[in-house]
Backbone and ligand atoms as CSV (ligand in chain L), in Angstrom:
chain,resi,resn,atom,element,x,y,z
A,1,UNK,N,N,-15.170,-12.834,2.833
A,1,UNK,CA,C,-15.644,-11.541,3.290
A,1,UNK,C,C,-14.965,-10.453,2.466
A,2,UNK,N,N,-15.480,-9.287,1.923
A,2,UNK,CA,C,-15.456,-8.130,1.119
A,2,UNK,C,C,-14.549,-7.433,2.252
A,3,UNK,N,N,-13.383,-6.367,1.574
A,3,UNK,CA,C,-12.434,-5.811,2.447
A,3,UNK,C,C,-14.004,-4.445,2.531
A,4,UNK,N,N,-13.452,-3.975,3.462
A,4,UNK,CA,C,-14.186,-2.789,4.042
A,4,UNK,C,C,-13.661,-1.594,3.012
A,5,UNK,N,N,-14.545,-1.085,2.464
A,5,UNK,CA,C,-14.111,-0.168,1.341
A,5,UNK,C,C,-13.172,1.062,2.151
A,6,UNK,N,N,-12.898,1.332,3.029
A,6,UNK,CA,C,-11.802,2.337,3.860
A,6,UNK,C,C,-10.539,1.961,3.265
A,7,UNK,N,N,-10.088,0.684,3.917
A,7,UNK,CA,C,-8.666,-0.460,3.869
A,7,UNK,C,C,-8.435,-0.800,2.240
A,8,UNK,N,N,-9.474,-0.962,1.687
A,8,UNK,CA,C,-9.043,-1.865,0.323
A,8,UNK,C,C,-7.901,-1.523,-0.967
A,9,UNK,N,N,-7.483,-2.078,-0.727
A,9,UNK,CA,C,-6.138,-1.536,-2.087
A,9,UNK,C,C,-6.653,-1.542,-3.085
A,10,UNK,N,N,-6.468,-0.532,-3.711
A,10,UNK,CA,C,-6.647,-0.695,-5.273
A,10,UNK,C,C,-5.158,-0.454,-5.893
A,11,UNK,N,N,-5.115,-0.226,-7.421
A,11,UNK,CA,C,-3.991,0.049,-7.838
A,11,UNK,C,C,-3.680,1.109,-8.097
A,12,UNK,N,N,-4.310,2.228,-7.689
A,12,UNK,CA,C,-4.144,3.623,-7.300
A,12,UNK,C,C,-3.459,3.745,-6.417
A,13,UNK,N,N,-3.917,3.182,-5.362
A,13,UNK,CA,C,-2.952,3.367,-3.825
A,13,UNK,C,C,-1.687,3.075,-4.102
A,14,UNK,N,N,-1.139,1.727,-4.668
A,14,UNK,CA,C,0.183,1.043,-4.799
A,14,UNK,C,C,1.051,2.267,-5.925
A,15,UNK,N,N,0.069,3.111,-6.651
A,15,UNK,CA,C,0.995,3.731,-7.231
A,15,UNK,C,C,1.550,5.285,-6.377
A,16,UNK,N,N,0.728,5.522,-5.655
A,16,UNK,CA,C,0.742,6.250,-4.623
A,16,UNK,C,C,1.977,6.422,-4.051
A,17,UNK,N,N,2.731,7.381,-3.789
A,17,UNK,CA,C,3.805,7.329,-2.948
A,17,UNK,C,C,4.069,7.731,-1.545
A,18,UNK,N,N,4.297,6.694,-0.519
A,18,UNK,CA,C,3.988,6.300,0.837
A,18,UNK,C,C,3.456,7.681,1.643
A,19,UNK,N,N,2.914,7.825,2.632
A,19,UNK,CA,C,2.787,8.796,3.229
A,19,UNK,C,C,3.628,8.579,4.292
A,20,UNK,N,N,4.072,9.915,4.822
A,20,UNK,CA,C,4.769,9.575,6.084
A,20,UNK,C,C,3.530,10.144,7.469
A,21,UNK,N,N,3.663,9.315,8.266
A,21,UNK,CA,C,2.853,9.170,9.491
A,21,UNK,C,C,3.108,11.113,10.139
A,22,UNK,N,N,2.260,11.229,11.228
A,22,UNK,CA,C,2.469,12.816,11.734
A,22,UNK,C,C,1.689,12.601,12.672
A,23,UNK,N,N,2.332,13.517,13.716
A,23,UNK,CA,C,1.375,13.839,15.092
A,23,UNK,C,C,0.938,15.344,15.152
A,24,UNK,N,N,-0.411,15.807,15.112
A,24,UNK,CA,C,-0.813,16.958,15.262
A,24,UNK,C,C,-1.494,17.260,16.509
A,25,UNK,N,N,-0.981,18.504,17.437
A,25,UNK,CA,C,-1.890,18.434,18.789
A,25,UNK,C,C,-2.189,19.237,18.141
A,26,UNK,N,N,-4.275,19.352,18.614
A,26,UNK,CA,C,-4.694,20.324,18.709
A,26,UNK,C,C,-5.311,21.115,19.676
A,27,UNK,N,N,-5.064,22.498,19.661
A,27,UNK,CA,C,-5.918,23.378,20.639
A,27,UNK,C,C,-6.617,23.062,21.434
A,28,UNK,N,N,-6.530,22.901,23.196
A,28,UNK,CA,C,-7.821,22.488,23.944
A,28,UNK,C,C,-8.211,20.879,23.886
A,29,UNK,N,N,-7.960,19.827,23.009
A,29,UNK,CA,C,-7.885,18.858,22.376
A,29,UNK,C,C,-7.267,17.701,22.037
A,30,UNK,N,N,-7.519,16.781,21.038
A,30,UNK,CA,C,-6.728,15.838,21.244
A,30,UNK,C,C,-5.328,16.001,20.284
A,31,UNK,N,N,-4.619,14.910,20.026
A,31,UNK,CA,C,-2.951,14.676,19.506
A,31,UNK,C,C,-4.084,14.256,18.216
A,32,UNK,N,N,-3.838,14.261,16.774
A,32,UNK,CA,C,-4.642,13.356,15.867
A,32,UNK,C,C,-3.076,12.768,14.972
A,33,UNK,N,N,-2.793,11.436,14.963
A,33,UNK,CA,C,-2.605,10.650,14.455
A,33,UNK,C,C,-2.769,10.183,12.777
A,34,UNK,N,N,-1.569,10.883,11.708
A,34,UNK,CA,C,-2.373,10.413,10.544
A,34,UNK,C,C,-0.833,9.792,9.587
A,35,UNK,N,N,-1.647,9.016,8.945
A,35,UNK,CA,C,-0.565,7.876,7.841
A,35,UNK,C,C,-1.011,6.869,8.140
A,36,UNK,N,N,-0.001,5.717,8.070
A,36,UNK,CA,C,0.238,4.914,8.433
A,36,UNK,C,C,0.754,4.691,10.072
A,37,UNK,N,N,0.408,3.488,10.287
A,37,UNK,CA,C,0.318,3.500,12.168
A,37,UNK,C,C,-0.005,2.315,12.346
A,38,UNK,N,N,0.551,1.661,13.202
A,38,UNK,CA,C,-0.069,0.890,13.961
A,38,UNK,C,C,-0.335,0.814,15.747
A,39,UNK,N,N,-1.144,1.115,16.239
A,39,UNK,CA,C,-0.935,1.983,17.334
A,39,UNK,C,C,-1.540,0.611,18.597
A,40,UNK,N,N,-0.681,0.746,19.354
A,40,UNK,CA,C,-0.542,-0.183,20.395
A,40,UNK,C,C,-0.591,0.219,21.980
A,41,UNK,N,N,-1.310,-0.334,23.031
A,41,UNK,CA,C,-1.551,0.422,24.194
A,41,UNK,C,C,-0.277,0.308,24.932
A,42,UNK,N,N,-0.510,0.411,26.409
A,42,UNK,CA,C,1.006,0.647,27.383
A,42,UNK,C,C,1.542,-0.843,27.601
A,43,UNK,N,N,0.375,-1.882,27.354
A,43,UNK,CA,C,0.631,-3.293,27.704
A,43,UNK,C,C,1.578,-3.868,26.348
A,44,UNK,N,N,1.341,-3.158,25.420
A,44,UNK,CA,C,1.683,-3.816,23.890
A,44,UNK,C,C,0.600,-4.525,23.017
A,45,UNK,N,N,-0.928,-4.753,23.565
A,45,UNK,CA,C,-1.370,-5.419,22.629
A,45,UNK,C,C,-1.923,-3.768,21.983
A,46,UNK,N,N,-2.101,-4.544,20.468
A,46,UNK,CA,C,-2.439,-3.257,19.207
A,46,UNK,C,C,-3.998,-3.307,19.820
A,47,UNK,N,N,-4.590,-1.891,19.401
A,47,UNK,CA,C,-5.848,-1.378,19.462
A,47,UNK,C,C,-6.512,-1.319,18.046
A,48,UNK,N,N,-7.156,-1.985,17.651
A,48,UNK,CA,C,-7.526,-2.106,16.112
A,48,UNK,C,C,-8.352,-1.056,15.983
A,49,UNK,N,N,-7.622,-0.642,14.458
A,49,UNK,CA,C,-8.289,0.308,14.153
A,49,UNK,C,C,-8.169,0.278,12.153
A,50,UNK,N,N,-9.035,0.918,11.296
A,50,UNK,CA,C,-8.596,0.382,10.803
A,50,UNK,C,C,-8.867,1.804,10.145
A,51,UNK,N,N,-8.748,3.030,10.469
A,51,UNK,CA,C,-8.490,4.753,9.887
A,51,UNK,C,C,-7.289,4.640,9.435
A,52,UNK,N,N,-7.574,5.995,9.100
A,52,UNK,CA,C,-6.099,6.611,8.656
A,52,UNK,C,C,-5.851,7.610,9.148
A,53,UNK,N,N,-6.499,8.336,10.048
A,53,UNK,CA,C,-6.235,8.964,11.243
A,53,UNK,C,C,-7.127,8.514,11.816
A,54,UNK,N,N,-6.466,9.120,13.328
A,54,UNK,CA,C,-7.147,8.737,15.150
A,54,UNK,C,C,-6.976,10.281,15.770
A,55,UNK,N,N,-7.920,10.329,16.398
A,55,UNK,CA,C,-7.553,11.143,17.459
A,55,UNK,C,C,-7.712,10.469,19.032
A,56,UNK,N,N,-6.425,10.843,19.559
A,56,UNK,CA,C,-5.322,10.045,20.538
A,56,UNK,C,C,-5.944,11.235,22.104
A,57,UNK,N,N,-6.385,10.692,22.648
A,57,UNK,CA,C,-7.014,11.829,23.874
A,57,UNK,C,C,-5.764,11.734,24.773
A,58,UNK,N,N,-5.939,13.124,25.380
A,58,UNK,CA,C,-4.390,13.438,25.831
A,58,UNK,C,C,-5.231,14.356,27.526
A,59,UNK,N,N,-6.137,14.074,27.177
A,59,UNK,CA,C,-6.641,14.956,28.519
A,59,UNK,C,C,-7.234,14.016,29.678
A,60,UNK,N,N,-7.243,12.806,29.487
A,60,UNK,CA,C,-6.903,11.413,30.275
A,60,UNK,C,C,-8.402,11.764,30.567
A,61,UNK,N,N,-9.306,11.546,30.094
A,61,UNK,CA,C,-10.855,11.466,30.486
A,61,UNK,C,C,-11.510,10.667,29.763
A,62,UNK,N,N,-11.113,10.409,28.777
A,62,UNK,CA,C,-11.940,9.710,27.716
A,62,UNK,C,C,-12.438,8.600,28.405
A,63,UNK,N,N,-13.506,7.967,27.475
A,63,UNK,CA,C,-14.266,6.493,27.665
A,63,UNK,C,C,-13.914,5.733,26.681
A,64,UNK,N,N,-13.288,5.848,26.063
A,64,UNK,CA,C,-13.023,5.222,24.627
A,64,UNK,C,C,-11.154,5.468,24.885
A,65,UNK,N,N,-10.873,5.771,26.133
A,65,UNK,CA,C,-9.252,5.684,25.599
A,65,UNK,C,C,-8.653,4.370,25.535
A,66,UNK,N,N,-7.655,4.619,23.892
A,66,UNK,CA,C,-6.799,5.990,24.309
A,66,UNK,C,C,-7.491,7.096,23.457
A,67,UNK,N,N,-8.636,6.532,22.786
A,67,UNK,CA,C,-8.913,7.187,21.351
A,67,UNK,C,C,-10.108,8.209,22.016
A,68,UNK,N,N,-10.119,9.930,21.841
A,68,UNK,CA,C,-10.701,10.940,22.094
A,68,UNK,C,C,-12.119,10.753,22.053
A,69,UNK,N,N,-12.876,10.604,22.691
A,69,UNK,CA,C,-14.613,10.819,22.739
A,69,UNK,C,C,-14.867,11.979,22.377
A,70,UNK,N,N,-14.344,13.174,22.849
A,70,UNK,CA,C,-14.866,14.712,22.657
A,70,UNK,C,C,-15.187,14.565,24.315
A,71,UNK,N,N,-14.834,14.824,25.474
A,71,UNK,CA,C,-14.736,14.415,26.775
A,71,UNK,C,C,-13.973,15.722,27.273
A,72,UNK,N,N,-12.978,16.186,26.048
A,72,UNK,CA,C,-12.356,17.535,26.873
A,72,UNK,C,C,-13.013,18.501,26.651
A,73,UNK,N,N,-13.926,18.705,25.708
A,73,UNK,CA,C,-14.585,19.858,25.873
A,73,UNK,C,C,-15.703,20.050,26.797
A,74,UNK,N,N,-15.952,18.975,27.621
A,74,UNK,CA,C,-16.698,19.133,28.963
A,74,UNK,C,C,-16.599,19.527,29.832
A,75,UNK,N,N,-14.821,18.917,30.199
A,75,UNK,CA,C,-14.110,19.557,30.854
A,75,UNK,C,C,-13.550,20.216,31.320
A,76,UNK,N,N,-13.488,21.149,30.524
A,76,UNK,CA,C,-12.297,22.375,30.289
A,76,UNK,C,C,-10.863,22.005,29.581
A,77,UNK,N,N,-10.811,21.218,29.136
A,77,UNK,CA,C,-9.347,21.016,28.778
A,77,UNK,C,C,-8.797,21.860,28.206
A,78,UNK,N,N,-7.551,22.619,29.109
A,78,UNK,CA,C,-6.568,23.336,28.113
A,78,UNK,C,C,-5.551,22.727,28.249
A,79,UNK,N,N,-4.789,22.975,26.910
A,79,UNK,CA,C,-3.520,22.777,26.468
A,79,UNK,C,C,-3.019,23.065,24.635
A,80,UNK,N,N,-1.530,23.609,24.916
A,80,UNK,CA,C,-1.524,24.601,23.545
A,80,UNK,C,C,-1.497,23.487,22.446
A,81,UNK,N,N,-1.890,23.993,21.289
A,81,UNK,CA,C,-1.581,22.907,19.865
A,81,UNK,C,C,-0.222,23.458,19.413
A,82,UNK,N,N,0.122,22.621,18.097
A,82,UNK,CA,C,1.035,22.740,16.816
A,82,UNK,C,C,0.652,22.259,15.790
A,83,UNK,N,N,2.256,22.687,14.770
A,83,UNK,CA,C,2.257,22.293,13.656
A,83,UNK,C,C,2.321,20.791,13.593
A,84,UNK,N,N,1.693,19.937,12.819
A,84,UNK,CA,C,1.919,18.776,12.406
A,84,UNK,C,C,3.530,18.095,12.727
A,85,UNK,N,N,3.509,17.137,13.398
A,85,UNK,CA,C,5.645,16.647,13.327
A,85,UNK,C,C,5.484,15.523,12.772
A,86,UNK,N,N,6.354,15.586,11.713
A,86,UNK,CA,C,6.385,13.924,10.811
A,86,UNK,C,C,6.935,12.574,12.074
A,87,UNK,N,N,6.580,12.017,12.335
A,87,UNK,CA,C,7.056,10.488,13.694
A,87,UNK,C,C,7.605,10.203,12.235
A,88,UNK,N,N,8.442,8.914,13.300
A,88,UNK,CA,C,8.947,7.832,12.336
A,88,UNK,C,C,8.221,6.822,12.478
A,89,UNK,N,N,8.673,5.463,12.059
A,89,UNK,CA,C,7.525,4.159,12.098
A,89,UNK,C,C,7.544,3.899,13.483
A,90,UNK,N,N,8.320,4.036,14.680
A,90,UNK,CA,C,7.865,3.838,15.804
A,90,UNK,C,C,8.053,5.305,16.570
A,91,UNK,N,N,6.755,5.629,17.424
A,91,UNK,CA,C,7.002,6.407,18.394
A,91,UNK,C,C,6.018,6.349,19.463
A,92,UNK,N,N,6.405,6.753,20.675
A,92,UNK,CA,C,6.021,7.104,22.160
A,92,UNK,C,C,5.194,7.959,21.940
A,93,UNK,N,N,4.191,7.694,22.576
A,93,UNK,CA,C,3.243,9.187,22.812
A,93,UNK,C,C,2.454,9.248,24.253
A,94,UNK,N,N,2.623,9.901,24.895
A,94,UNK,CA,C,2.331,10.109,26.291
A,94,UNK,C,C,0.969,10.461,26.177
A,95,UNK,N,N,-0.314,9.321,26.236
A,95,UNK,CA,C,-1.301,10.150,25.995
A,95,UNK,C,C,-2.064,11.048,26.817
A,96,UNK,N,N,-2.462,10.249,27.969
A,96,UNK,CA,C,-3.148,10.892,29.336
A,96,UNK,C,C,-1.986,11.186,30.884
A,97,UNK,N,N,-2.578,12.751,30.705
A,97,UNK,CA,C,-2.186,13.291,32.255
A,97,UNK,C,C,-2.376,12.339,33.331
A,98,UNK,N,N,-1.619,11.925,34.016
A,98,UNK,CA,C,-1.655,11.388,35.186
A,98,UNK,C,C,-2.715,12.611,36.304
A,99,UNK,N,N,-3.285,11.885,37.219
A,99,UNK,CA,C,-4.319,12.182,38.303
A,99,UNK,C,C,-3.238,12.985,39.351
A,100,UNK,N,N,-3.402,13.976,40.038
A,100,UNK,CA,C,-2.935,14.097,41.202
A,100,UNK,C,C,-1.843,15.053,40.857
L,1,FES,S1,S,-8.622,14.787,24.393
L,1,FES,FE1,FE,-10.618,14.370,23.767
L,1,FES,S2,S,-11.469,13.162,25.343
L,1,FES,FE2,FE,-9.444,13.556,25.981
């Protein structure tokens, strides 16, 4: 089977120098997820994916969580954004508001 032209290494990439991973919230919206990642649910098994960014829904509505449908803008979702924060190779991310 042919790698999926997204994933496939060439020798461009290898000369490439690494990216470091980042969490960006945005405005009203979701957290988006970009670098390298391997992103895993609350149980521990990984959620395959095979981007280079995600957007991570944080307004606990989604149908597709943990990964954002566009679900908060139905809703009303507020909540403030930022600047991009570089993560390290492992981090926590609190995605969805708890009910109640
Ligand atoms: S943040 Fe987009 S559906 Fe929750």
């Amino acid at each position: 089977m042919a790698p999926r032209p997204d994933t496939a290494a060439t020798d461009a990439d290898a000369a490439r120098p690494a990216r470091a991973t980042s969490l960006t919230a945005y405005p009203d919206g979701p957290v988006v997820l970009r670098g390298p990642f391997r992103l895993v649910d609350a149980a521990g098994v990984e959620v395959g994916t095979h981007r280079r960014a995600v957007a991570l829904c944080r307004c606990g509505h989604s149908r597709l969580g943990p990964l954002c449908d566009g679900t908060h803008r139905s809703i009303g979702f507020r909540a403030p954004g930022g600047p991009p924060q570089a993560v390290g190779p492992r981090v926590t991310v609190p995605l969805c508001a708890e009910d109640g």
